[in-house]
N, C-alpha and C positions, 0 to 999 in steps of 0.2 A: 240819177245818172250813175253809172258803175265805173269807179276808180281803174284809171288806167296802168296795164299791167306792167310789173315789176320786173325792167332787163336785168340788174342786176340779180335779183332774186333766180329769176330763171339759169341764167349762167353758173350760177353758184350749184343750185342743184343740177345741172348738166356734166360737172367740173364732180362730184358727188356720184354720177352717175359713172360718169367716165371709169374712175376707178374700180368701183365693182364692177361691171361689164371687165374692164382689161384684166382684171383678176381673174376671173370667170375662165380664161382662155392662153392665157400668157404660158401656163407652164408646160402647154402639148408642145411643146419641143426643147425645153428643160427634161423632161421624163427622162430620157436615158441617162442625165445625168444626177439626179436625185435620184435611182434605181443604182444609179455604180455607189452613191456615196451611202445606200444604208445597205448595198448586198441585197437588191433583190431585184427581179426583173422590171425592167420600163414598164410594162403593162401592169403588174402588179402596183406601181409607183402612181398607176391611172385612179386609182381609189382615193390620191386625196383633191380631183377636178370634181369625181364625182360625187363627197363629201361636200365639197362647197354648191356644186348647184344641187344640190340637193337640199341643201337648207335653206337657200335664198326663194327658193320653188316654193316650200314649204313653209315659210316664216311671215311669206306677205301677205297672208289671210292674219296673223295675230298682229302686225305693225299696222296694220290697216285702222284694228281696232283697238290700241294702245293710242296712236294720233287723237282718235274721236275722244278717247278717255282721258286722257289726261294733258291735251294740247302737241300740236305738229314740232312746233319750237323745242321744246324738250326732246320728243321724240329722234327729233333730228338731228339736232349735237349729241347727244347719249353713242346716238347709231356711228357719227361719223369716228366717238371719241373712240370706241370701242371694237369697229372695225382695223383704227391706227393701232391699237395695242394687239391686237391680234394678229396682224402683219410682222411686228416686230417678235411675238410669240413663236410666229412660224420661222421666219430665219432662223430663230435659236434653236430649234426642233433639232432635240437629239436623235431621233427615229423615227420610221414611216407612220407609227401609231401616233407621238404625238403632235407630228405635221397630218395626219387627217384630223384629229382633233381638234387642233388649235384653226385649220382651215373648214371646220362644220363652225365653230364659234365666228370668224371673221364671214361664212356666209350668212349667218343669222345677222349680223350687223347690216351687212347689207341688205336684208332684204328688209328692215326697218327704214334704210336709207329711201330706195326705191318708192314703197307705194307714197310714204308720208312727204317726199319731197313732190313729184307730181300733183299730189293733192294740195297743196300749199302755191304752185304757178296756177293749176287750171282754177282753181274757187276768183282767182282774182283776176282773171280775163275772161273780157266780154267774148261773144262767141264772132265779134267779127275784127279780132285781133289775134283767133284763136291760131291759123296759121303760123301766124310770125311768131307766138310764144312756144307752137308745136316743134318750130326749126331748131329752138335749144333744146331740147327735149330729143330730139330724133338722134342728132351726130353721134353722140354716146358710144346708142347702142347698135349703130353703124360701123363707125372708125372702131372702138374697141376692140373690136372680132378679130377683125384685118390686119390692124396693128401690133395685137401681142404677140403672132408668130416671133416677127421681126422684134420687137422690146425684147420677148424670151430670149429668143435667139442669140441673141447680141450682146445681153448682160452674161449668160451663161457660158457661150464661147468666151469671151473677153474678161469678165468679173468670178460671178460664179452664179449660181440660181437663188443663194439666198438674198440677191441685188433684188429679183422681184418683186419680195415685201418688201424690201427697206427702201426702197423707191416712195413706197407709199408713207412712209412718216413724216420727211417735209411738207408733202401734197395734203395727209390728215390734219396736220397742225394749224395750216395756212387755211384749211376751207375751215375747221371746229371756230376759228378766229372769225373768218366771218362770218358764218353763220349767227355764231350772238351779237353781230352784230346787225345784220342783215333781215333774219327770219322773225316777223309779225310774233306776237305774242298772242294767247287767245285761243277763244275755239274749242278749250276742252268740255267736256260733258260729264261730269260728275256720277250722272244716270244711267250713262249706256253699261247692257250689261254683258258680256260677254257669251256668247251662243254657246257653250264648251262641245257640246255632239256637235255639232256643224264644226267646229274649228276641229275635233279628234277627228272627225268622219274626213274633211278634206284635207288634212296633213297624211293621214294615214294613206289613203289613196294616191295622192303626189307621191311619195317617197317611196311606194312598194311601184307604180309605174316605173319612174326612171331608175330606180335597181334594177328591177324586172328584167326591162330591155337592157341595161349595163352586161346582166349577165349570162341574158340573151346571146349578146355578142360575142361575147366568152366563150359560150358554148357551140358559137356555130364556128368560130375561127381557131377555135382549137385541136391538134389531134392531124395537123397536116401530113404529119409522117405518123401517123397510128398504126402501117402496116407492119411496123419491128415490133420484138416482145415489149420493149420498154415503154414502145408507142400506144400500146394499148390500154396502160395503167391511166396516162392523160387523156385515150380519151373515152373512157369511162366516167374520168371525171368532168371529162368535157361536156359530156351526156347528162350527169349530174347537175352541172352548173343550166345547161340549157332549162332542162326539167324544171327546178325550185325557179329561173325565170321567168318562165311562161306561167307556173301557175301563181307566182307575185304579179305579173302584170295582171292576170286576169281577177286578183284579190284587190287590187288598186282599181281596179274598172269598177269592181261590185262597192266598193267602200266609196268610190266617188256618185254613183247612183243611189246610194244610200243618202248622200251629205243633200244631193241634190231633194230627193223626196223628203229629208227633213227639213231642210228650208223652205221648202214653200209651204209647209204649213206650222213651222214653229212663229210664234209670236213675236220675237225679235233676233231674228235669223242674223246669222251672220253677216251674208249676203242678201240685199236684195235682188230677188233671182226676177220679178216683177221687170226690172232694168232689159230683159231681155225679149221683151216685147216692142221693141223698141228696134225699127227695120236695121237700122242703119248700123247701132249697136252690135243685132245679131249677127249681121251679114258680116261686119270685120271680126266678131272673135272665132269665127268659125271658118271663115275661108282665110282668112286672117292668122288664125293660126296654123293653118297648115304653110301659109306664106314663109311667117318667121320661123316655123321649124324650118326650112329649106335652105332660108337664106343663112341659118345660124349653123349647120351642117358645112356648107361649104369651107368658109374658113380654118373649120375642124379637116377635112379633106384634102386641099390644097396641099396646104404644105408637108403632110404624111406622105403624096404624091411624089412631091418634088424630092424628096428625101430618101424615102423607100426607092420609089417606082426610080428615078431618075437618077437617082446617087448623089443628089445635089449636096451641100452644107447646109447648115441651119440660117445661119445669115442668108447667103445668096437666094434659099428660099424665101425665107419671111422679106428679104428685100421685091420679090416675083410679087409675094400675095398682098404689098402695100399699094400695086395699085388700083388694087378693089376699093383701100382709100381713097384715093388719087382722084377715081370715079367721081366718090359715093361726096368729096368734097366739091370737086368742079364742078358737078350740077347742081348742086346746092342753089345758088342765085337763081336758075333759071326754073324749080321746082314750083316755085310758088305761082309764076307767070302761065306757067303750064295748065295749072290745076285749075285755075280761073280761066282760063281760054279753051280748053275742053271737058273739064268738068270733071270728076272723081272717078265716075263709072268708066270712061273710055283709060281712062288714065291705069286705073288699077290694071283693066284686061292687057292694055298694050305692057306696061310693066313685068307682068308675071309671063305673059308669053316672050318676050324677048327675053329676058333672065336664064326660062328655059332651053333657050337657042344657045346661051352663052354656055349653056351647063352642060353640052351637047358638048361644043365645042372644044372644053374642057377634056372632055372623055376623050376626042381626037388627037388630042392636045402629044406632042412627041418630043423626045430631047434631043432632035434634029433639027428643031423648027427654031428660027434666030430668036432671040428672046425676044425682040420690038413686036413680035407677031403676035408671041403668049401676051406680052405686056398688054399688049391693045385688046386682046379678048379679054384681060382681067378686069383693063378699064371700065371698055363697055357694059362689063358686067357690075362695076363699081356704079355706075351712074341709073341704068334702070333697078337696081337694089334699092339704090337714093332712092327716088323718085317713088315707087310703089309705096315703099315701108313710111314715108313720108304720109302720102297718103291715106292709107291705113291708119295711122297716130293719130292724124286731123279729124278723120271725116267720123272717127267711131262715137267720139262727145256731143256731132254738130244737134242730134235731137235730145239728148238726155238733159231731164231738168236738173234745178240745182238741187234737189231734194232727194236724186238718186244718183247723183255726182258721188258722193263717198264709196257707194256698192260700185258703181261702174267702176272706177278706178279702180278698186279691189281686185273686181271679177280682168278686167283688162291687165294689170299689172300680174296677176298670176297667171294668167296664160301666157303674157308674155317669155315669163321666166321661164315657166313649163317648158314652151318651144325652144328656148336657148336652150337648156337641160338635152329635151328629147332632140334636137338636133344634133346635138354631140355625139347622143347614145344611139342614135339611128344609125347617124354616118359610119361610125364605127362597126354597127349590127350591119351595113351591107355592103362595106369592103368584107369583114370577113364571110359572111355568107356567099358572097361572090367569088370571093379565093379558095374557099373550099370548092364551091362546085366546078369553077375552072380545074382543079386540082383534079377532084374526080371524075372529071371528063375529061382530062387528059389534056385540056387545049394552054397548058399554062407550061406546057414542055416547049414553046419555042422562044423562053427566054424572056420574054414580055414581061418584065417585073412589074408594068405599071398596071396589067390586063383587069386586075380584080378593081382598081380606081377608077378604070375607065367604064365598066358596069354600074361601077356604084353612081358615077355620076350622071348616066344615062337615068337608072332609077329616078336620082332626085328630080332631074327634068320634069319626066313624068308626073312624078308628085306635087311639083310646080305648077303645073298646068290643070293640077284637081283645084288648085286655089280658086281658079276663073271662075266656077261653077257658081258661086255666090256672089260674085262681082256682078255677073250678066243679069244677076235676078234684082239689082240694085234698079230703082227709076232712073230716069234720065235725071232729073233738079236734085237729086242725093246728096246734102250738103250744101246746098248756094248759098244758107246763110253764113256760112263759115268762107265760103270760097270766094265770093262776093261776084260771084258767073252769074248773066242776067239772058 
């Protein structure tokens, strides 16, 4: 009979999760003012967000394989010790250089955090308790998005931005504590040996993608006023920056098609890529990930909106985008009741279609309209986020055995991060792509500061609604063992 699963265990890593997710996203509205205190612009100040998901994107292919090798428990006090001093590193950060720095090392912590704590709750739940151990597991990377606006916001108005990290030193101390107490010993493998071309082949490809597009966005939102003499030098270089983007994404395309044909037939691959035959597996990391890049876009969007487009404060914003919190916690209870009373497949499609109703709505969204009004679109949209990404998390393990449990986690936990990453860098790539072309068509002359937000979030809608396409191809029984739907 299989030992029943560990709440404390799960909560601790949930609590572990929390923090890197809130890191992840906390400082988009800190930027202008880390940008005043080293002399250089916001945007430029944008390099040390994407320094950190960039290493945490990156890093969860080798913590995956650190866990196996020399036990999860070690893995996972090292990651949380290491992450804590690295927070406090960054407070102290005398410059922009060594705040991206010490913020690529505190991402690499976390992504040790990540896969090896996941892998530690699911080996020790059965698959029909799998639900209730997924609900700690889920909140995280929910609330974290939503909430850091408002944390950034608020330490930074009020404190200053280097409250961010130092926030997290009580929080490191408190979980490193129990985790040695808490976290199972065991489980390493002496034998396993490291795939190095698979692990160079798939870091290489994550990191030249999400630059790629980072600089992508650079170049299409740059050069607004290109038609003066001085306008021209930026966007020349704006042209520049676009160019070396497009051709890194498309170097990160070819180096992940590479990683991918050497695994499947190296000998002890990194990943097993085998895992992917597996319907239910394939179906969430692919429509799946187009999900959470969407949903992790938004919270990036939001409150840029509210700020830019509407003139709002940082506070009064990040107070707007908590209640996509608000949502994403009140339906929590009723998630699980759902999922077993209709099943995964209807649930996922209604999920992602109404999200992208909400995303619509966003775009219409006006600094006339009383806030109760915005507030209730945010909710709405906090609660089918729940719900969907919920399910997603559940239903992707219900068939995988325990023997390709470690590569699924892997393969799942990096594309998770992936899409937090690329929805950042998306979001960003189609406000400005959208504000240039307004610009250049002329239609951004009647004052509309929010016009280019209100595009973009039409886009994600759309993109939302590509997620359904692998949902629909899902059977009707897609997970009962897990759901316990008869």
């Amino acid at each position: 009979m299989t030992a029943p699963w560990n709440p404390r265990l799960a909560l601790l890593v949930a609590a572990a999760y929390f923090m890197e997710f809130l890191d992840g996203t906390a400082l988009v509205t800190a930027l202008p003012a880390i940008g005043a205190d080293f002399g250089v612009a916001a945007a430029d100040a944008g390099i040390a967000m994407t320094a950190y998901l960039v290493t945490v994107a990156m890093g969860i292919p080798f913590g995956s394989w650190l866990a196996e090798r020399f036990g999860a428990r070690g893995v996972f006090c090292s990651a949380i010790a290491l992450f804590t001093l690295a927070s406090l590193a960054c407070a102290l950060s005398p410059g922009l250089a060594a705040l991206t720095a010490f913020r690529a090392v505190q991402g690499l912590a976390g992504a040790l955090m990540v896969p090896v704590g996941s892998l530690l709750v699911l080996r020790g739940t059965p698959k029909d308790q799998l639900l209730k151990a997924t609900a700690f597991l889920v909140w995280p990377a929910l609330a974290a998005p939503v909430v850091a606006p408002l944390v950034g916001g608020a330490l930074t108005q009020y404190l200053s931005w280097h409250w961010i990290f130092l926030v997290n030193l009580p929080l490191g101390a408190a979980a490193f504590v129990a985790a040695l107490r808490i976290v199972p010993s065991g489980g390493a493998d002496p034998l396993r040996r490291l795939d190095w071309p698979g692990l160079a082949l798939t870091t290489a490809g994550v990191a030249a993608v999400v630059i790629g597009l980072e600089l992508l966005g650079r170049g299409a939102g740059a050069g607004a006023g290109h038609a003066d003499a001085g306008g021209l030098g930026a966007a020349g270089g704006a042209a520049g920056e676009a160019a070396a983007g497009g051709a890194l994404v498309v170097v990160g395309l070819v180096a992940l098609a590479a990683a991918v044909a050497w695994m499947r037939r190296a000998t002890a691959p990194l990943f097993d890529l085998t895992v992917l035959r597996v319907r239910t597996f394939r179906a969430t990391q692919t429509g799946g990930f187009v999900y959470r890049l969407t949903i992790s876009a938004v919270p990036f969007m939001l409150p840029l909106m509210l700020q830019d487009g509407f003139g709002w404060d940082p506070v009064r914003a990040g107070a707007m985008v908590a209640a996509v919190f608000v949502g994403n916690i009140g339906i929590k209870p009723a998630t699980t009741p759902l999922i077993r009373r209709f099943g995964f497949r209807p649930v996922l499609v209604w999920a992602a279609a109404a999200s992208a109703g909400t995303f619509v709505l966003c775009g219409l969204a006006d600094p006339a309209w009383p806030d109760a009004v915005l507030f209730g679109v945010l909710l709405a949209s906090g609660v089918f986020r729940s719900v969907g990404f919920s399910a997603y998390m559940t239903v992707q393990y219900a068939e995988v055995d325990a023997a390709r449990l470690p590569s699924a986690n892997a393969v799942a936990n990096t594309l998770v991060q992936l899409a937090h990453a690329l929805g950042v860098a998306v979001g960003a790539l189609l406000i400005r792509v959208a504000g240039q072309v307004a610009h250049d068509a002329g239609w951004s002359a009647g004052g509309d500061g929010a016009l280019a937000y209100r595009v973009a979030f039409v886009a994600i809608a759309v993109l939302m609604l590509a997620s359904v396409v692998d949902s629909l191809r899902l059977p009707q029984d897609a997970g009962t063992e897990v759901s316990g739907r008869r």
